[in-house]
DSSP file (Angstrom, degrees, kcal/mol; ACC not computed):
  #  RESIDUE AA STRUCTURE BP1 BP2  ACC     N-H-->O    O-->H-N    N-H-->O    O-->H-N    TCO  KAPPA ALPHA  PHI   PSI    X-CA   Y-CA   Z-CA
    1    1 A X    >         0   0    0      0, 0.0     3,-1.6     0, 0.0     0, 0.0   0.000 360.0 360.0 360.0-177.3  -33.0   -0.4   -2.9
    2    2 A X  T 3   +     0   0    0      1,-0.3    35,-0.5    35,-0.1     3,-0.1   0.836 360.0  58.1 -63.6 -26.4  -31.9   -3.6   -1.1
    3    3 A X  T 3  S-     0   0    0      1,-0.2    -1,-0.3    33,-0.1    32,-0.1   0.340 124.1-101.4 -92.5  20.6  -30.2   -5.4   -3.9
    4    4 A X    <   -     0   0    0     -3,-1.6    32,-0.2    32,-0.2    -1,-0.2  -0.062  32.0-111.7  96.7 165.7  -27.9   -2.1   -4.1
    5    5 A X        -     0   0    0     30,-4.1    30,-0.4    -3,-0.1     2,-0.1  -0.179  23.7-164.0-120.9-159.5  -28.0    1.2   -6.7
    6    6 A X        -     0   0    0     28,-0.3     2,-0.6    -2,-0.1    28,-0.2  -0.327  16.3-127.3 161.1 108.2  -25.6    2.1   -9.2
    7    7 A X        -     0   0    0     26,-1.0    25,-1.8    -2,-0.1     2,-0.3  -0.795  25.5-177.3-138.2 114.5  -25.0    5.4  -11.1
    8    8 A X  B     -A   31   0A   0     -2,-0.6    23,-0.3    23,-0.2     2,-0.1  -0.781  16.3-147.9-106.4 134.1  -24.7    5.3  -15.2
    9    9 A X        -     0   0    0     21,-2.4     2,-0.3    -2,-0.3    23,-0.0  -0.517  39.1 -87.7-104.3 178.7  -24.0    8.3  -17.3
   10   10 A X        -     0   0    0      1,-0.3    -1,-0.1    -2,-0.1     3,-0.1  -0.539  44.4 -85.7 -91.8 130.7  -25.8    8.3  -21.1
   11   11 A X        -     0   0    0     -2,-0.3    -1,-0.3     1,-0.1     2,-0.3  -0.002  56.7-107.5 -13.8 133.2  -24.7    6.9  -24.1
   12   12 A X        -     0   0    0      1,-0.1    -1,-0.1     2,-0.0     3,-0.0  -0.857  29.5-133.7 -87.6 124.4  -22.2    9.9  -26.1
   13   13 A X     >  -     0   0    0     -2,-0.3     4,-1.1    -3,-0.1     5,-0.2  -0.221  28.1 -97.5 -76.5-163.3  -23.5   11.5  -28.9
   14   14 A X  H >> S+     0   0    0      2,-0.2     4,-2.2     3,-0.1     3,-1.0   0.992 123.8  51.5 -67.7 -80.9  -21.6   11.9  -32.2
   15   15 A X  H 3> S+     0   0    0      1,-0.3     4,-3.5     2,-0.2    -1,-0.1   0.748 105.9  50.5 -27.2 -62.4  -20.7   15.4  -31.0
   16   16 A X  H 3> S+     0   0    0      2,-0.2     4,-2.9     1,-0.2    -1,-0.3   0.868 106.2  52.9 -57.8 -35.7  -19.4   14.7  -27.7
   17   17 A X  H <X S+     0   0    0     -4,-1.1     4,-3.3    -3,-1.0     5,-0.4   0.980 107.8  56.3 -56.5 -72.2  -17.1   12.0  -28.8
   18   18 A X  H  X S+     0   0    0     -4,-2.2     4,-1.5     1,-0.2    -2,-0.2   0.878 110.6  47.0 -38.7 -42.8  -15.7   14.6  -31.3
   19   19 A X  H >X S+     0   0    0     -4,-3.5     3,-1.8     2,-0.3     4,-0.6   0.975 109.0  46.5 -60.0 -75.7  -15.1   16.7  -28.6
   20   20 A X  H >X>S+     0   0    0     -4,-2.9     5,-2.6     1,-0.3     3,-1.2   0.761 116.0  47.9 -31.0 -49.4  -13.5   14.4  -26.2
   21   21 A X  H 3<5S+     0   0    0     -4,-3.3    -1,-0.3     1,-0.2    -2,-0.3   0.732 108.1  61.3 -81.7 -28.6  -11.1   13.1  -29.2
   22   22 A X  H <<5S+     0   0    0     -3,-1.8    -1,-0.2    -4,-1.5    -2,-0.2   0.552 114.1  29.6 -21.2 -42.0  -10.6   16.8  -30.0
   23   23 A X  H <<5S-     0   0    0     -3,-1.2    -2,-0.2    -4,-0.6    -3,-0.1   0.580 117.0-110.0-125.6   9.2   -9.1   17.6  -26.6
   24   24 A X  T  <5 +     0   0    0     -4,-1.0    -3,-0.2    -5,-0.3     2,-0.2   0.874  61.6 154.7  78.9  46.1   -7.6   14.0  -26.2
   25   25 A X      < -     0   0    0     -5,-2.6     2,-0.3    -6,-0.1    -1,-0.2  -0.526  45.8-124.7 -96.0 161.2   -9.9   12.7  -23.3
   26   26 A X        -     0   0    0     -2,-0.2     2,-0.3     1,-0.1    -6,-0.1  -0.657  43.1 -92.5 -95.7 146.9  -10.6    9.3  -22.7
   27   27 A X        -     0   0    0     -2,-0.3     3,-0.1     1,-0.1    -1,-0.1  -0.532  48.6-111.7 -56.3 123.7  -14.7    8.4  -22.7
   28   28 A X        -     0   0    0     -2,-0.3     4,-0.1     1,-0.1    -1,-0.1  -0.323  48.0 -80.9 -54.6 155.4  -15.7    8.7  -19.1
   29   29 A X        -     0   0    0     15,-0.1   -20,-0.2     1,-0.1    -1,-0.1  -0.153  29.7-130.3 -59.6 158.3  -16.7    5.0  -17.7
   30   30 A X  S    S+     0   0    0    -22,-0.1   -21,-2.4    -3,-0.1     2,-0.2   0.996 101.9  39.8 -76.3 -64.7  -20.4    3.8  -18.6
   31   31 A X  B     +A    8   0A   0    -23,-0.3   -23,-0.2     1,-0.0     3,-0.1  -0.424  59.8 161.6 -20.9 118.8  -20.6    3.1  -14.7
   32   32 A X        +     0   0    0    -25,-1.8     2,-0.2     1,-0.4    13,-0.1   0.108  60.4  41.5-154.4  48.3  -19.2    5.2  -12.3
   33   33 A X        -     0   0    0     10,-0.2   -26,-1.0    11,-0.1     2,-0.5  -0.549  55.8-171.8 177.9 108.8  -20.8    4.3   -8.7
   34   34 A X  B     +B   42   0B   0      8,-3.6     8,-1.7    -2,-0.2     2,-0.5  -0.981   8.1 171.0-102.2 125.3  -21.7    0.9   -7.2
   35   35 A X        -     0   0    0     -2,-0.5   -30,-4.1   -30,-0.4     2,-0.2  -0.929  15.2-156.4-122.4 122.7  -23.5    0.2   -4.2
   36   36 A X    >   -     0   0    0     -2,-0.5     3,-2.6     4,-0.5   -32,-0.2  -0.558  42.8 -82.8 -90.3 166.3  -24.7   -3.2   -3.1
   37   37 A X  T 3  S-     0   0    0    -35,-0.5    -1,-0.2     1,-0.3   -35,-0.1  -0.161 113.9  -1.4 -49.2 119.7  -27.5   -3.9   -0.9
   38   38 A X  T 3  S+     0   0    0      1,-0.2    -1,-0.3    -3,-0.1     2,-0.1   0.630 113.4 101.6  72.6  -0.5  -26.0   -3.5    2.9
   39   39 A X  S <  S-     0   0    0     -3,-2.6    -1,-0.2     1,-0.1     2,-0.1  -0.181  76.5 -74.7-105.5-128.7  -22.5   -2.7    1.9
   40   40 A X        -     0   0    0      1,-0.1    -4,-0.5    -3,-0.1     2,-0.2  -0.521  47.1 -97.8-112.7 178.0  -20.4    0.1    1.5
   41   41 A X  E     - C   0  49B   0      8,-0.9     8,-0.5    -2,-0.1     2,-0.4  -0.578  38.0-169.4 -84.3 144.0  -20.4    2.8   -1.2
   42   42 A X  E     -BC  34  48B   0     -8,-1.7    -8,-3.6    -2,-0.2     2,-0.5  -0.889   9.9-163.3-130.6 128.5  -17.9    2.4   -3.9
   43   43 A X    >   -     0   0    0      4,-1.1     3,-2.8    -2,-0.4   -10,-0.2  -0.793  14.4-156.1-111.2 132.6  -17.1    4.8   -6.3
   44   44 A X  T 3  S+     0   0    0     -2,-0.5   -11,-0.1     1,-0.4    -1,-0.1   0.002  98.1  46.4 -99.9  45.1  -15.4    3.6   -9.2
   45   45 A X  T 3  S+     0   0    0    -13,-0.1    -1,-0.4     2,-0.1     2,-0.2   0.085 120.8  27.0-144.8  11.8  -13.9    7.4   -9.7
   46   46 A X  S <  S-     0   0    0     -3,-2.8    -3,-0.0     1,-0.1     2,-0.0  -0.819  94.7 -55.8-162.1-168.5  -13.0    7.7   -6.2
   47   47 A X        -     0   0    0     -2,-0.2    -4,-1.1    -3,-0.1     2,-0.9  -0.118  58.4-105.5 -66.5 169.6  -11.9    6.4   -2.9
   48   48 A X  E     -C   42   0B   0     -6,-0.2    -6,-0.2    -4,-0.1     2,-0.1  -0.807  46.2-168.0-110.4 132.7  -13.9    4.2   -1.5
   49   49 A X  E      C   41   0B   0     -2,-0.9    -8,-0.9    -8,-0.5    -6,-0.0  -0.471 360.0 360.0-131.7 171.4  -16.4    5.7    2.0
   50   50 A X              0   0    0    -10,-0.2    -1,-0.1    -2,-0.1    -8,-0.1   0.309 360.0 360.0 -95.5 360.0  -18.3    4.6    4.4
């Protein structure tokens, strides 16, 4: 929309956490994509694009 998106993964269940700590991952970010209104994309996993 104009005041910008933003792209959020879910909440970990019980399970998944075991998993991740199982193979000695870090939790992926709660956040992982910003875009404000009119700027430019930024991806908070990645380079940043037009």
């Amino acid at each position: 929309g104009p005041a910008g998106s933003f792209s959020q993964r879910a909440e970990l269940s019980t399970t998944q956490r075991a998993i991740l700590a199982r193979l000695e991952l870090a939790e992926p970010p709660r956040i992982s994509e910003l875009q404000p209104g009119g700027a430019r994309f930024l991806s908070l996993t990645g380079p940043l694009q037009a």
